[in-house]
C-alpha positions, 0 to 999 in steps of 0.5 A: 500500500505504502508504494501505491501511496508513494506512486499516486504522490509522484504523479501529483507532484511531477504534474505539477512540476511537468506544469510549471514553467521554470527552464529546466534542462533537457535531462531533467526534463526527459526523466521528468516525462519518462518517469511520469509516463513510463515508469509510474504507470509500469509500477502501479500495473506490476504492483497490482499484478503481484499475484500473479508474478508470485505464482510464476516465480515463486516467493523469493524471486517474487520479493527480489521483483518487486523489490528491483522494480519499487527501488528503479522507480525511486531512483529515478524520482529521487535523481528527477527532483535533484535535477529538478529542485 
């Protein structure tokens, strides 16, 4: 729950920073629209998906999943708003 949280935030605060008219850099901008357009949707699904992976995979290949995915998107919120703020 707490990553659909985190998820919902991020795609609050990156519309609003997406909407500002501040001179960004083209990187900064590039990320900005990747990991709203991109990555936040692809967590969401895969989050909602977990039941399914778990079946597939197995328990531990599961967590390491989901895992890999949730720490991806962080990275790349935590290196937008750098670039951003």
């Amino acid at each position: 729950m707490l990553v659909l949280t985190a998820a919902f935030w991020w795609s609050v605060e990156g519309y609003t920073l997406f909407e500002e008219a501040t001179a960004r850099g083209q990187i900064a901008d590039g990320l900005l629209r990747f990991s709203l357009l991109i990555l936040t949707p692809a967590l969401v699904l895969f989050w909602l998906l977990a039941a399914w992976f778990r079946r597939r995979v197995g328990d531990k290949g599961y967590w390491q999943m989901l895992g890999l995915v949730a720490m991806i998107w962080t990275g790349s919120v935590l290196v937008t708003r750098m670039l951003v703020g």
